[in-house]
C-alpha positions, 0 to 999 in steps of 0.5 A, a space after each residue: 542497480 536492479 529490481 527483483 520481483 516477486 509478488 506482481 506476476 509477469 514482470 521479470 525479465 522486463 526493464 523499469 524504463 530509463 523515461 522513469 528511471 531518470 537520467 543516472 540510468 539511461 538504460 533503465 532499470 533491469 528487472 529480475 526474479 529474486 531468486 536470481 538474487 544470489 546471482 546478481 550479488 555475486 555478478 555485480 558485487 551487490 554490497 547493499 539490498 534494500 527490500 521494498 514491498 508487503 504483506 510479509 510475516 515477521 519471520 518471513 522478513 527475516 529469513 529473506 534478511 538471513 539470506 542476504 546477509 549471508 550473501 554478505 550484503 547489508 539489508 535496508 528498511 526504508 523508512 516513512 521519511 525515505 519514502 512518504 510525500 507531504 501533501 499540501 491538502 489534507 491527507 486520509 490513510 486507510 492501510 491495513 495490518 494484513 491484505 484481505 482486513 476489508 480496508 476497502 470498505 473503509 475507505 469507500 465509506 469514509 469518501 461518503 463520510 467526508 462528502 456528506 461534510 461538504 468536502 471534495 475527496 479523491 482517492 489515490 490508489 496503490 499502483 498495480 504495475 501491471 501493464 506499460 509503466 509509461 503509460 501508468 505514470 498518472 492514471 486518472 479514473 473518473 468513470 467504468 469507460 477509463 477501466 478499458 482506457 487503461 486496460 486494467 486487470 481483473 484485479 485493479 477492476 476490483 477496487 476501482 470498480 465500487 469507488 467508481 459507480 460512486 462517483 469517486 475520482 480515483 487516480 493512480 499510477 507508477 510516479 506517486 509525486 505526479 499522481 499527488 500533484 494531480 490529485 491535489 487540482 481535484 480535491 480538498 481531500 486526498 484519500 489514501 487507499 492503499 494496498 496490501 498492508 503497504 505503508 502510506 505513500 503520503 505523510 497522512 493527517 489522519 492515518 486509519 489501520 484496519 485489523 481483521 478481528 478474525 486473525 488476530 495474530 497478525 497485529 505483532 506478526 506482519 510486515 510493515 502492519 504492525 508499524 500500520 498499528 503503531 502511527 495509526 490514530 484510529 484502529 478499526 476492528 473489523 469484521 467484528 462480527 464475525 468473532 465472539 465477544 471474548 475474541 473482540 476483546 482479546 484483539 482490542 487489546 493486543 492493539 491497545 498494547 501495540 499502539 495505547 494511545 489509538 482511538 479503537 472502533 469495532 466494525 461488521 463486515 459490511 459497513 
């Protein structure tokens, strides 16, 4: 077994280590460029490549798809119940059709949102593995001083930094089945604020997809956000400002056509 890499830099040639990887993989896990890919297939005689990350065009996938069945492997999707944890407390999802929608704004506002309510949200993160994956297990976020703790990039600074001088909790980490257990002793609401366009790591109570109002080709034609538009139960047009009304129009119902029974909700760029 392997991983390849492609979208978080500077982490092939490494190994997802064996403390992780569990005890069938006592050397742990290689990690390689993808454009090794072939290589490895041929190397190891790979018959299956399942393909795990986001924020992919339609045809994009597919040719990704096309070169590994040409390699003659077989190539997996995984689906929500290959890959989602139920929670035993309420479950928020704010995902997003494309990277760049604006679901952070979303997501710090509904943590006002449920707090004006009475309740105790946490927010858990997308994992940014970017440092020593034993050290990113669980990453417990509770003030700017943990940002250093944890030396966290320019990147993961940028989204933990607004949650934190708003006195959220955040955690994340590599082990998400660990990170929930621990989320779960400090709140009465689990927030998913996820990244890229990623499906939830979380089966949601409530799953809320964010549409950028301005790319409205993006809602049939990315990966995995147009299965964010089919399971959501709210869909917000955001940046709805930023378009006239004819444009909002149009994009309320390519969603509507996508997944009719939504609830959809225009939104300003800042909310």
């Amino acid at each position: 077994m392997a991983f390849t890499a492609a979208q978080i830099p500077g982490i092939a040639g490494r190994v997802y280590p064996p403390k992780l990887a569990g005890p069938l993989y006592p050397m742990g896990i290689p990690i390689h460029d993808e454009e090794k890919l072939p290589e490895i297939v041929e190397r190891e005689g790979v018959r299956l490549v399942v393909f795990s990350y986001s924020d992919l065009t339609h045809v994009e996938l597919m040719n990704k798809a096309s070169k590994v069945l040409a390699l003659g492997c077989d190539f997996m999707l995984l689906g929500p119940r290959s890959t989602m944890l139920k929670s035993g407390k309420k479950v928020v999802a704010v995902t997003a059709v494309k990277t760049g929608a604006g679901k952070s704004t979303v997501s710090r506002m509904l943590v006002k949102l449920l707090r004006e309510k009475g309740h105790r949200p946490v927010v858990v993160r997308h994992p940014m593995p970017y440092g020593v994956l034993e050290k990113q297990v669980v990453q417990r976020f509770a003030s700017l001083d943990d940002l250093d703790r944890y030396r966290c990039s320019i990147e993961e600074r940028e989204e933990f930094e607004p949650h934190l001088r708003e006195g959220t909790i955040v955690y994340a980490g590599v082990d998400y089945e660990m990170v929930l257990k621990e989320a779960e002793k400090e709140g009465d609401v689990i927030v998913w604020d996820g990244g890229n366009n990623d499906l939830p790591f979380y089966w949601p109570d409530l799953h809320i997809t964010v549409v950028d109002a301005t790319r409205p080709e993006l809602i049939t034609n990315s990966y995995p956000g147009e299965t964010n538009i089919h399971m959501a139960d709210v869909i917000i047009l955001h940046k709805a400002d930023k378009v006239s009304e004819e444009q909002l129009d149009r994009a309320a119902e390519m969603v509507r056509k996508v997944n009719p029974g939504a609830e959809v909700v225009a939104t300003a760029s800042k909310i």
